[in-house]
C-alpha positions in Angstrom: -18.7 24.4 6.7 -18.2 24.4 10.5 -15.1 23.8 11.8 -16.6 21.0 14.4 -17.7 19.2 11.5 -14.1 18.4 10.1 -12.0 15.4 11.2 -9.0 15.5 13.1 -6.0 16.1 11.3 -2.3 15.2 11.9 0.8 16.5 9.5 4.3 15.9 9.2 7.4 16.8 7.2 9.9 14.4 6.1 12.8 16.6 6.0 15.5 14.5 3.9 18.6 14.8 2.3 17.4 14.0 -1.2 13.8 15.6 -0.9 11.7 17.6 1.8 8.0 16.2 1.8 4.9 17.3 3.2 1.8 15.0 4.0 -1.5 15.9 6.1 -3.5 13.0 7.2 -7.3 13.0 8.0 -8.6 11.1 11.0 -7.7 8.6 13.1 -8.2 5.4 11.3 -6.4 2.1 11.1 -5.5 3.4 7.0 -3.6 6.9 6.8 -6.0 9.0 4.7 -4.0 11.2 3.0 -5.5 14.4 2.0 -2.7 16.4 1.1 1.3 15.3 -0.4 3.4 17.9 -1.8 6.9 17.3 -2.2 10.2 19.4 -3.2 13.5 17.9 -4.4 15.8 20.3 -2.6 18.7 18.0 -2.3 20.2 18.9 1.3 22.2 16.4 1.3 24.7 17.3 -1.7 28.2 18.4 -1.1 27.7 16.8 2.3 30.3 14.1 2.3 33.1 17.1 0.8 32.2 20.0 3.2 30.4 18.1 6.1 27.8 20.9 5.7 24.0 21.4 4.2 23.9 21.9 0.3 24.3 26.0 0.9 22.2 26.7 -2.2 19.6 24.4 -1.0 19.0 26.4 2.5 17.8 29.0 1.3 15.1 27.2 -0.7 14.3 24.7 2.1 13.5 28.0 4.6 10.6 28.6 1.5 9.5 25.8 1.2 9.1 24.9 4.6 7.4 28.0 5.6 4.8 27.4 3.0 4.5 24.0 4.6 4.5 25.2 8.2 1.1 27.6 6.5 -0.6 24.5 4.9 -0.6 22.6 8.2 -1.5 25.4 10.4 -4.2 26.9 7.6 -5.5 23.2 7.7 -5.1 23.0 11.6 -3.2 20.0 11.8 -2.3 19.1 15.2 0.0 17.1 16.0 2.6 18.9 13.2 6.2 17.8 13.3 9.0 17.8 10.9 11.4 14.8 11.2 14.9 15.4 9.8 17.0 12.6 9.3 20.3 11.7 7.9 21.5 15.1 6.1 20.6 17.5 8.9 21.4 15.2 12.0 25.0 14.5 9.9 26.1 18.4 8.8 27.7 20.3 11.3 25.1 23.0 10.2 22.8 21.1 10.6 21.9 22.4 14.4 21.9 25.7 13.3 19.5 24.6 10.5 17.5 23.3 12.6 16.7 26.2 15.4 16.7 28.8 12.2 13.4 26.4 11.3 12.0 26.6 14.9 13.0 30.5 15.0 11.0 31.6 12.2 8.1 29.7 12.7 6.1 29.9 15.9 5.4 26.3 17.5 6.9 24.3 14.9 8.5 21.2 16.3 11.9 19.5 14.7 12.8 16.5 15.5 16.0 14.8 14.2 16.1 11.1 14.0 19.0 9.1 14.7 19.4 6.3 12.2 18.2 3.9 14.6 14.7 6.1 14.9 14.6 6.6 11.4 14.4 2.2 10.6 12.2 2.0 13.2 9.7 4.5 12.0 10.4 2.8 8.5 9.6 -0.5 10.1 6.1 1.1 11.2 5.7 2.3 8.3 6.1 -0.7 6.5 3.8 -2.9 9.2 1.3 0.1 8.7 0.3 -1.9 5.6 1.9 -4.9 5.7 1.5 -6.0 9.4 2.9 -9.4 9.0 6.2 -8.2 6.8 8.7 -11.4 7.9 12.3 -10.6 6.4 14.4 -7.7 5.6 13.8 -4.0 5.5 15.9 -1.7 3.2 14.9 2.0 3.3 16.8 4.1 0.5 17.5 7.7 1.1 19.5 10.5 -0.3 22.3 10.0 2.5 21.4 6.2 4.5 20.5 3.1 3.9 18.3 1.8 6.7 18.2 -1.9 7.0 16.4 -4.0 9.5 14.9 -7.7 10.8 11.5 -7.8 10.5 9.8 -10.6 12.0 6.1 -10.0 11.7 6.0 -6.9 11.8 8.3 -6.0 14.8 12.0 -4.8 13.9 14.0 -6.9 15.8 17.7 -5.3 15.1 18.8 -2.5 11.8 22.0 -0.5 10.9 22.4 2.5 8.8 25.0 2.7 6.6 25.9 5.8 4.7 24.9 4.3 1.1 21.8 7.1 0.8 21.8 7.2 -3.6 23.0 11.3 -3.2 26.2 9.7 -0.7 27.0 6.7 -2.5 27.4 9.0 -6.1 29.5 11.3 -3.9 32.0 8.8 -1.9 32.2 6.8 -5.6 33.0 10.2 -7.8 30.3 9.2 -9.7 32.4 6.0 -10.5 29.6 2.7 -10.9 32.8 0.4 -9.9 33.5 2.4 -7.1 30.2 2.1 -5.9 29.4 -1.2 -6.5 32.7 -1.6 -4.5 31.5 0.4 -1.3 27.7 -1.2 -1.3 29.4 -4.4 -1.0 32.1 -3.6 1.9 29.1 -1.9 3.4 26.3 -4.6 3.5 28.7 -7.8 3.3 29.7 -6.8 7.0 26.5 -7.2 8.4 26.6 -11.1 8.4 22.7 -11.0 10.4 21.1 -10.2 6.7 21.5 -13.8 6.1 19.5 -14.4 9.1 16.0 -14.4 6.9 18.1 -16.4 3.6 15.7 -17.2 1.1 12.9 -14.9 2.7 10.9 -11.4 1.5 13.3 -8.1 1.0 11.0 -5.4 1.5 12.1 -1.9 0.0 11.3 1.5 1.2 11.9 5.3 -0.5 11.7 7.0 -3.2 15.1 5.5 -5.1 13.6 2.1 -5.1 9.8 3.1 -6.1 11.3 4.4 -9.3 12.8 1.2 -9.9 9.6 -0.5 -9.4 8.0 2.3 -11.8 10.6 1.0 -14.4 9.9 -2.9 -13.9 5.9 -2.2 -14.7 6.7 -0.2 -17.6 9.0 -3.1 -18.8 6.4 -5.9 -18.4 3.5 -4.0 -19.4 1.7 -4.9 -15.6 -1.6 -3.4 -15.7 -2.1 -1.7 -12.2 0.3 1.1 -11.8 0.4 0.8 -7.7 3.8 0.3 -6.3 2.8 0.1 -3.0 2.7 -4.6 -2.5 3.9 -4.7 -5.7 5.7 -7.6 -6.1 8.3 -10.1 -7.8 11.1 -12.2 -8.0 14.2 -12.1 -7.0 15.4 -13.1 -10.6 13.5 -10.4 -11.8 14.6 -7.8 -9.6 18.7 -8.7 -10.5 17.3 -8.5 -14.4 15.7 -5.2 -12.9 18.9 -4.2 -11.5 21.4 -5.3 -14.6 18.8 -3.4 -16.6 18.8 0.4 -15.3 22.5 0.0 -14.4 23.4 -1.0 -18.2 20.6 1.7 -20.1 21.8 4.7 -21.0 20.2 8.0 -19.8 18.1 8.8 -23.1 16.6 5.5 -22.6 15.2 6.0 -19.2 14.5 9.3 -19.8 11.6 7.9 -22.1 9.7 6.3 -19.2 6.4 8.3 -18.5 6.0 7.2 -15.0 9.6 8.4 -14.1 10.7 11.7 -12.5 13.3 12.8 -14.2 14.8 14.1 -11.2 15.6 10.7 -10.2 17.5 9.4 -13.0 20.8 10.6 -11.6 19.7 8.7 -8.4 18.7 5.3 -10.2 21.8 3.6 -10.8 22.9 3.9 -7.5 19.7 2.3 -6.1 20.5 -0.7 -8.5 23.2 -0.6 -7.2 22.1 -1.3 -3.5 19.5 -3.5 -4.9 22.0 -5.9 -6.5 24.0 -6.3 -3.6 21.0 -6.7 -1.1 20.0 -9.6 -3.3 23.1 -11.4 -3.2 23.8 -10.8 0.6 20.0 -11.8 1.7 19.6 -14.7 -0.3 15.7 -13.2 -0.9 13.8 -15.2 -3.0 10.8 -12.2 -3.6 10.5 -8.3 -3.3 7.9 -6.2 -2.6 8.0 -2.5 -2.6 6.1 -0.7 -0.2 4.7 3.2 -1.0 4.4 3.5 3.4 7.8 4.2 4.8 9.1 7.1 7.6 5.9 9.4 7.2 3.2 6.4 7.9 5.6 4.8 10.7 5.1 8.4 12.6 1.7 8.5 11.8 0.7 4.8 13.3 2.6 6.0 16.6 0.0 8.4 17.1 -2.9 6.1 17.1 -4.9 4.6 19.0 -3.6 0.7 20.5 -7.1 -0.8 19.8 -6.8 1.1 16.1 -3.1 0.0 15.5 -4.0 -3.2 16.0 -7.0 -3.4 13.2 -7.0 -6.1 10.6 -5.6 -3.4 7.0 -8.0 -4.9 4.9 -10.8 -5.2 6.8 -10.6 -1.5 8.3 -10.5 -0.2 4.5 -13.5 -2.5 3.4 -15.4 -1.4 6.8 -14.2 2.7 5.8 -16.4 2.4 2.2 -19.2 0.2 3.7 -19.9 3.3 6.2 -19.2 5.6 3.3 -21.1 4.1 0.4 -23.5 1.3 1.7 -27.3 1.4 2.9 -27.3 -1.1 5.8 -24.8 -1.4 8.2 -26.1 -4.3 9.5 -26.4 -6.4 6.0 -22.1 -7.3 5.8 -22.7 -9.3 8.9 -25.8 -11.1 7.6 -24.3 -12.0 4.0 -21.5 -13.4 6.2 -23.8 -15.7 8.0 -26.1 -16.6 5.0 -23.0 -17.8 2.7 -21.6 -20.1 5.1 -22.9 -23.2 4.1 -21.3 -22.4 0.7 -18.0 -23.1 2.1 -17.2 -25.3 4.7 -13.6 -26.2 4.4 -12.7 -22.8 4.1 -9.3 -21.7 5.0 -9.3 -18.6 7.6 -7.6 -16.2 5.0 -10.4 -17.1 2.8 -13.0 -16.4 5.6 -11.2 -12.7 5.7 -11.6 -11.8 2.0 -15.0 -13.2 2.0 -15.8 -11.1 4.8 -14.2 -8.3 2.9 -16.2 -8.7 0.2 -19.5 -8.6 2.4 -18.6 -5.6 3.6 -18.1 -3.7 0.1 -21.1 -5.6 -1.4 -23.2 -2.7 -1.3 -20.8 0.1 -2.3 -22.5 0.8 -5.4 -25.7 1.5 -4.8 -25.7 5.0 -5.7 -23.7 4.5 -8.9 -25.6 5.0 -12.4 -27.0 1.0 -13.3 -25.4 0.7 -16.7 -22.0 1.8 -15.2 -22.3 0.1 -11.5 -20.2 -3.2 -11.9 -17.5 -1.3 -14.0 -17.5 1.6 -12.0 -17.2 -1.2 -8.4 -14.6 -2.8 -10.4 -12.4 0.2 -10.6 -13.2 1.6 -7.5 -11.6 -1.2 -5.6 -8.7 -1.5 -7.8 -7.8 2.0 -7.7 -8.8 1.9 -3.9 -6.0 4.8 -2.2 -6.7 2.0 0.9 -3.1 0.6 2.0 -4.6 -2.1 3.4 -5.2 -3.7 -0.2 -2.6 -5.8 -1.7 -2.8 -6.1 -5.5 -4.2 -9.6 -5.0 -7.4 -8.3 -2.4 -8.0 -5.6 -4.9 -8.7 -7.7 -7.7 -10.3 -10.2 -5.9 -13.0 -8.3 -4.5 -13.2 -6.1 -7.4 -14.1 -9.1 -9.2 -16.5 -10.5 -6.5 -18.2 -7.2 -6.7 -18.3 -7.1 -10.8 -20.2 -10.5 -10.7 -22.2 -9.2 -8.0 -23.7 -6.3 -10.0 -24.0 -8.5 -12.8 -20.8 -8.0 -15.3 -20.7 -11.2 -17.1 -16.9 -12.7 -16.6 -16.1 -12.4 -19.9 -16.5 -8.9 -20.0 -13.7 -6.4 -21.9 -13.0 -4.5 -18.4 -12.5 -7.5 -16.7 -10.0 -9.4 -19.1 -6.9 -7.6 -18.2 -6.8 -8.6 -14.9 -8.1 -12.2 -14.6 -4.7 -13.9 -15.4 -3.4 -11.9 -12.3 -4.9 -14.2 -10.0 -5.0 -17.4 -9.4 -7.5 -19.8 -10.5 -8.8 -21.4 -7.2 -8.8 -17.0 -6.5 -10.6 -16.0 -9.3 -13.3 -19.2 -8.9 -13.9 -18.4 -5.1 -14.4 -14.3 -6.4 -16.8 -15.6 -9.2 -18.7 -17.7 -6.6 -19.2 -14.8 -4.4 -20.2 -12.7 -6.6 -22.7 -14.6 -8.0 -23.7 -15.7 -4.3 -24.5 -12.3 -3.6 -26.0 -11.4 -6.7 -29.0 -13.7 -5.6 -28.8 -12.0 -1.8 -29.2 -8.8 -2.8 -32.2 -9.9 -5.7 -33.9 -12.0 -2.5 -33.5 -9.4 0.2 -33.5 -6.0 -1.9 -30.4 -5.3 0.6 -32.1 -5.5 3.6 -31.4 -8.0 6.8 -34.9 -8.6 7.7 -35.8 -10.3 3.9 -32.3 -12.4 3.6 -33.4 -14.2 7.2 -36.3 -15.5 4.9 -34.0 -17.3 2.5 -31.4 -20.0 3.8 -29.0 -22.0 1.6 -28.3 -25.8 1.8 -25.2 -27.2 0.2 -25.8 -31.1 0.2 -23.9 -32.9 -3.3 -25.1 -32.9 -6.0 -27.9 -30.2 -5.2 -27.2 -26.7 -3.5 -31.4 -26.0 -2.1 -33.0 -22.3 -1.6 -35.0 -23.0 0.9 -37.7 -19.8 1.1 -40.2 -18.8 4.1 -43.9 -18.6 2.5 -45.2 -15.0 3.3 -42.0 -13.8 4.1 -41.4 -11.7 1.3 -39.3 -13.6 -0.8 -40.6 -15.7 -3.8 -38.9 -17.9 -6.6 -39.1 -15.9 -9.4 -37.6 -16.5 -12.8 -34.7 -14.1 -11.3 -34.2 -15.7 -8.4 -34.4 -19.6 -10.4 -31.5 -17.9 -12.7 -29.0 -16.6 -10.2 -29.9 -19.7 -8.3 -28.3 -21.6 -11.3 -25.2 -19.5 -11.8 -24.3 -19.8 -8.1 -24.7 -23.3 -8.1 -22.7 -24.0 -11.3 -20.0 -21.9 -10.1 -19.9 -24.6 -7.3 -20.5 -27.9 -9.7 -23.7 -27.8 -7.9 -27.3 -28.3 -9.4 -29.8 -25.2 -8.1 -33.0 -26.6 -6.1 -35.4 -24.7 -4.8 -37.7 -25.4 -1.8 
């Protein structure tokens, strides 16, 4: 294939004291598309609070590993490529030396090594990447910091590091639990400004904490296995917390979905966890999957980009992948208006989302397509989908190609939203089950069908010649739509 016809492509290496991480973005869209990830648990940072110096062992293996890396991005011609070290190498007094070795041995590599104030505010980024309006407090785990910040839609307004990284915090303790606990809490109870968003969301970043949210879903048996917006309480995040601090090894060591490389770090990032609950006063959590490495990437983009609605950039991505009109999301908009007039403006959004994926599965095989939808919006690698937008317009779209509600794939999920959600998706689906049968997907044939809601009768009004007739299909979904709405179908 021609080089010209690739997109753009922008790596970078998260060079960190637990693990050294390589990720290569494609294009320059408001969602990071990820299109390569490879990570190596090198641990950098061990021995570092004894000798003040880089894990010797590890050096030798990072120089490896990041020359392969430095190959990847060049073979892939990335460009921007950068490697951002944080607390490990800008801590070590080896560390500069580390550092121009790197830059040495491989041409036009840049280092750059993050102070910890650099490193929360690339976590913050990160974070808003996905979650733009994130209101409350930031806590980004690593091997040697803690990162915590004030997010107040989006924008950090103030953060600390503290040296309570899960690889520092089993070092400074002696592998002592009560010694930890005893330095997490010195530690965090000194910054009196967590309080400042009491009763708010704590929003948790790295690698330590996902595994703890790996742990939680395996524990309550929750059906989507995406950390990133996973959510719950903060009850359930102390049980969480109580729970991996009091198992022994062998029984986290049965968890499929858990590196085992992290079980040493886990009770130290429980630790953290318990004592960020009590000194925030949070009443939820939500992990995020977007940390350091999607804070970097969103400060190369585009103003106008960075400042794209998440969810609609990811449904508007797969319309201009998968769908036949570009003009039709627009037009569904219009037409199902009168189906909703007190609608709130975040419902507005998802319907709008789910006009612009109504067509995505048009070249899927017809016995599979409202399965196949289904799962391809659940499993969507989109950030810009929270676990609620996924199933709602995975729903929408299962109704829309037909899948009757009750259906097996469907039953797993239903209880995950909630029932004014799940009504509205079922509406819209059926909604634009009858667009598409009218209009065959096309603009020109939907202008020749307009909808009337007026209690107790919701009226299809059609044009005569205009290629649209009532047809024992059209009477049907007519019906469906309108008893989704308590509505009785007319047509005129």
């Amino acid at each position: 294939m021609p080089d010209t016809l690739l997109l753009p492509r922008m790596a970078v290496v998260d060079l960190g004291s637990n693990s050294v991480r390589l990720v290569v973005f494609e294009g320059h869209g408001r969602n990071p598309t990820a299109i390569f990830n490879e990570k190596a648990v090198l641990r950098l940072g061990r021995g570092l609070t004894a000798t003040g110096k880089l894990n010797a062992e590890a050096l030798g293996q990072a120089m490896t590993v990041m020359n392969r890396y430095h190959a990847i991005a060049t073979a892939m011609g990335a460009d921007p490529f950068v490697v951002l070290a944080t607390a490990a190498v800008r801590e070590a007094s080896n560390g500069p030396a580390f550092v121009a070795e790197l830059e040495a041995k491989m041409p036009g590599l840049k280092v750059q090594v993050l102070s910890g104030e650099q490193e929360a505010l690339y976590a913050a980024l990160g974070l808003a990447c996905g979650i733009p309006e994130a209101d409350g407090i930031l806590a980004d785990i690593g091997g040697g910091s803690l990162e915590l910040g004030v997010l107040t839609r989006g924008k950090l307004m103030r953060a600390e590091t503290l040296r309570l990284g899960v690889i520092r915090l089993a070092e400074r303790a002696g592998g002592i639990a009560a010694r930890a606990r005893e330095l997490a809490e010195a530690e965090i109870d000194m910054l009196g400004w967590l309080e400042a968003k009491s009763g708010g969301t704590l929003y948790l970043v790295g690698g330590a904490f996902r595994a703890l949210a790996r742990i939680e879903m395996q524990r309550t048996n929750y059906p989507l296995a995406i950390v990133h917006h996973y959510e719950i309480g903060a009850e359930d995040a102390a049980e969480l917390a109580l729970y991996v601090s009091g198992s022994p090894r062998r029984i986290l060591e049965r968890i499929p979905a858990l590196s085992r490389r992290r079980l040493d770090d886990l009770p130290y990032s429980a630790i953290v966890l318990r004592r960020l609950l009590s000194a925030t006063g949070a009443r939820r959590v939500i992990f995020s999957a977007n940390g350091l490495r999607e804070g970097w990437y969103m400060q190369n983009l585009a103003p106008a980009v960075a400042a794209q609605d998440t969810l609609i950039a990811a449904c508007e991505q797969l319309s201009a992948q998968l769908a036949r009109d570009p003009r039709l999301p627009a037009a569904l908009l219009r037409w199902t208006d009168p189906l909703f007039p007190d609608e709130t403006p975040a419902l507005q959004r998802l319907r709008l989302a789910v006009c612009l994926v109504s067509d995505i599965g048009a070249h899927e095989h017809p016995e599979y397509r409202a399965e196949q939808v289904f799962l391809r919006l659940l499993r969507q690698a989109g950030i810009g989908l929270d676990h609620q937008s996924r199933l709602f317009l995975g729903i929408a779209m299962a109704i829309r190609y037909e899948a009757d509600p009750a259906s097996a794939f469907l039953q797993p999920w239903q209880s995950l939203l909630p029932p004014e959600l799940l009504a509205r998706a079922e509406q819209l689906g059926h909604a634009l089950r009858l667009a598409y049968t009218l209009s065959g997907g096309t603009p020109a044939l939907l202008a020749n069908a307009k909808l009337q809601c007026a209690p107790p009768h919701l009226t299809l009004s059609l044009t005569v010649g205009g290629g649209v007739f009532a047809g024992e299909a059209v009477q049907r979904r007519l019906d469906r739509l309108a008893a989704s709405l308590g509505l009785v179908g007319v047509i005129r």
